[in-house]
C-alpha positions, 0 to 999 in steps of 0.5 A: 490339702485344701485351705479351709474357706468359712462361709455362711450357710446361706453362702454355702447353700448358693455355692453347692446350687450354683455347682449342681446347676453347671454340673447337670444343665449348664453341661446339657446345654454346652454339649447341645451348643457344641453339638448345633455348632458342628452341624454348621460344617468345617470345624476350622472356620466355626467361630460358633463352634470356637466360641462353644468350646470356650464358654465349656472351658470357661464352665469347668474352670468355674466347676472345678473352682466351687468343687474346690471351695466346697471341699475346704468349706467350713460353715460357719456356726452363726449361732455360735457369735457373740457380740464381745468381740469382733470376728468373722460374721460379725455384724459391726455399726460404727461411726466413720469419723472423717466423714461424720456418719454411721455404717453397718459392716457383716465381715465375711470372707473374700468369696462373700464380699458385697460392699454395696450390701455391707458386707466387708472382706475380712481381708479387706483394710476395713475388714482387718482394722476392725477384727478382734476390737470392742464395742467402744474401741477406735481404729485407724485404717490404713486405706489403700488410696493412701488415706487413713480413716478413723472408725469408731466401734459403736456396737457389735450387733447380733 
């Protein structure tokens, strides 16, 4: 049985057109790689040809992993949030108390992830401290150099 994934709409939207581009064009142009590298000649010194079956392999693998999330993905009701409590999807701003400054966090899944753009594993330590707290509410993280970090929940935002 496939394990269930939650993604956004707009996650799952990239997922599915990411798939449909390698299924239909990206295929094409394997095959057309693959049939240019076999005009070149003996197949057992064809470093083009190895190299255009690779990069087909490495295509169905990608395939296959996003046929894979997409049949276990559940979209997630981003509607449906609320602000009481913490949980996937949500958008948190806090207070970073060693380092004295304010952050936005959205924890997504893992597949989601983009730290630079503030958007936190729920998998992650940060992302696993701050699951299932309030507004108001302080956590210890756990970081994973060893260091603990204070966070200080300032408001659960919609």
């Amino acid at each position: 049985m496939a394990q269930e994934i939650l993604l956004t709409k707009d996650a799952y939207e990239k997922k599915h057109a990411e798939l449909e581009q390698l299924k239909t064009t990206g295929r094409d142009n394997i095959a057309e790689k693959i049939k240019e590298a076999r005009s070149f000649g003996d197949l057992s010194e064809n470093s083009e040809y190895d190299e255009a079956l690779n990069e087909q392999a490495k295509m169905e693998a990608r395939i296959s992993k996003l046929e894979a999330e997409l049949k276990g993905a559940k979209v997630l009701d981003e509607s449906a949030i609320n602000n009481e409590v913490i949980h996937l999807g949500s958008k948190v701003k806090i207070f970073d108390e060693d380092f004295e400054e304010e952050e936005i966090y959205q924890i997504l899944t893992e597949s989601e992830a983009d730290p630079d753009e503030g958007i936190i594993s729920d998998q992650s330590a940060v992302g696993k401290a701050l699951l299932g707290n309030k507004a108001g509410d302080t956590v210890e993280v756990a970081l994973p150099n060893g260091a603990k970090a204070t966070l200080k929940i300032l408001e659960i935002l919609k």
